[in-house]
C-alpha positions as CSV (number, residue, x, y, z in Angstrom):
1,X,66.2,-5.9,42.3
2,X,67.2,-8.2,45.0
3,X,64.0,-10.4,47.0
4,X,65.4,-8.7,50.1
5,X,64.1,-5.2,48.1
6,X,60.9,-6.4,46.8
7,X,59.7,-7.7,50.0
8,X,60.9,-4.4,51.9
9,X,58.7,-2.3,49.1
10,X,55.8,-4.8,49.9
11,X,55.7,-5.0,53.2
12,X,57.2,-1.0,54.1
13,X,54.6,-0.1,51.5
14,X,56.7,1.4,48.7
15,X,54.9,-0.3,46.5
16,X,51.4,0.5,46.8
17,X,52.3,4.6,47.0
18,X,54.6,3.8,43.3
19,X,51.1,2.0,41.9
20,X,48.9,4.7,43.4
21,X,51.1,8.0,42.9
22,X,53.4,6.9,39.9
23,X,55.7,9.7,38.5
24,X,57.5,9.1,34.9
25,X,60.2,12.2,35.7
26,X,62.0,14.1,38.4
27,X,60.1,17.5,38.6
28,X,62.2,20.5,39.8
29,X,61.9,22.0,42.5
30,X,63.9,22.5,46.0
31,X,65.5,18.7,46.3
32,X,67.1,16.7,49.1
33,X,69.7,13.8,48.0
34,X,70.6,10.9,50.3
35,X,67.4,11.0,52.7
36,X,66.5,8.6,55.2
37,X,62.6,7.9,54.8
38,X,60.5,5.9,56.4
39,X,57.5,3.6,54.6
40,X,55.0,1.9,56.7
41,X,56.2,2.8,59.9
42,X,58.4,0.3,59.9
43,X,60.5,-0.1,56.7
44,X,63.7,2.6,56.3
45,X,65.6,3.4,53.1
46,X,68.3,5.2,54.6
47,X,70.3,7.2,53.3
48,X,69.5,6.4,49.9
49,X,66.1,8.5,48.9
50,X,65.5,11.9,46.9
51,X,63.0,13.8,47.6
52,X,61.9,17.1,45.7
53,X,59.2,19.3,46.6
54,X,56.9,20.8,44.4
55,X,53.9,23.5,44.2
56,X,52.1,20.4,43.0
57,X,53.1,17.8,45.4
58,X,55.9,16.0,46.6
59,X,58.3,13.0,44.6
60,X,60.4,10.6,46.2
61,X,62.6,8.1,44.7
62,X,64.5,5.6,46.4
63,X,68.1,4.1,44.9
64,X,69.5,1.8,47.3
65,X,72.9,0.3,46.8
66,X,73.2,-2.3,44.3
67,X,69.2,-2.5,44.2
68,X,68.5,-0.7,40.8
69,X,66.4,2.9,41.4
70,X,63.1,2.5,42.6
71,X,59.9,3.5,41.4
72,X,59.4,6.9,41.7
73,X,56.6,8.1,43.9
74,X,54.8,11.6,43.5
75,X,52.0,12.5,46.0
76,X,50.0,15.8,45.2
77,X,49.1,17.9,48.3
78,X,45.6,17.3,48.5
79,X,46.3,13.1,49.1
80,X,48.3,13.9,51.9
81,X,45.8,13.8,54.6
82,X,47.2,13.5,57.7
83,X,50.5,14.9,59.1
84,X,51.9,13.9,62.8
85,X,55.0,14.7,64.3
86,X,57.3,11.7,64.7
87,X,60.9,11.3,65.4
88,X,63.5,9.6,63.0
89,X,66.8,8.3,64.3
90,X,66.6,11.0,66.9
91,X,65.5,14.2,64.9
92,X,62.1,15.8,64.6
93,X,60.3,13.8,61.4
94,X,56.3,14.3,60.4
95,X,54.6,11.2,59.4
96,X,52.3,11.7,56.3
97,X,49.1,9.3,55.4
98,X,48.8,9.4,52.2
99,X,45.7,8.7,50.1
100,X,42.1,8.2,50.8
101,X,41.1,5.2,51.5
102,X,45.2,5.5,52.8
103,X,47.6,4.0,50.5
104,X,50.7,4.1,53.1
105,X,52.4,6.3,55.2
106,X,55.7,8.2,54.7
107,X,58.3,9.9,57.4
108,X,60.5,12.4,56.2
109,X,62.9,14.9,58.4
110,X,61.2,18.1,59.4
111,X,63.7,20.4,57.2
112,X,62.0,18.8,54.3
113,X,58.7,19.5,56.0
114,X,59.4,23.3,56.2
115,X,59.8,23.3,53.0
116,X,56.6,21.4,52.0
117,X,54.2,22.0,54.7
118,X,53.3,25.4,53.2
119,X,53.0,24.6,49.9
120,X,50.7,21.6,51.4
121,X,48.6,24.2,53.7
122,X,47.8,26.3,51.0
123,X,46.4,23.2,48.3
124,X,44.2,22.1,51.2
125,X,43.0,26.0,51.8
126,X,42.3,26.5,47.9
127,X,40.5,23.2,47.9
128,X,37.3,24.3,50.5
């Protein structure tokens, strides 16, 4: 991994999500390959991300060109605490926090989101 990467997961926040939500394997479940994803706010992997939704939560890996695959990332429903509609490169995105005390933020396209939001609704509903 390049110094160019390491300091993009530090300062986009990849990082701190891959210590706080590690994941050792890809879980199945309805997947998108070649994602643009935001970390941070600020920091993009484009075009290079999977994400797979789960009834347990939702993993993301990044593999960026010539970078080695990142650590994977799996966030259960209940740590995503807030959602907010964003846009990313032009389309309708939803910016998650994720964690409490908040370990970063992620932005993924809203077709993931209609996918996961559900499945997110109903873990907070069965928590109260």
């Amino acid at each position: 991994m390049s110094i160019f990467t390491r300091a993009f997961n530090k300062f986009g926040g990849y990082d701190d999500l891959a210590v706080r939500f590690p994941c050792a394997s890809e879980p199945e479940g309805p997947r998108w390959d070649r994602q643009c994803v935001e970390f941070g706010g600020t920091m993009r992997y484009d075009w290079c991300t999977t994400i797979v939704v789960t009834q347990a939560g939702l993993y993301i890996q990044a593999r960026p060109p010539a970078q080695g695959v990142q650590a994977a990332i799996f966030v259960p429903w209940r740590e995503i605490r807030d959602v907010r509609p964003v846009r990313l490169y032009w389309r309708r995105a939803v910016r998650l926090t994720c964690g409490e005390p908040p370990a970063g933020k992620v932005t993924l396209w809203q077709p993931v989101w209609d996918v996961a939001g559900p499945l997110w609704q109903a873990a907070w509903q069965t928590a109260r």
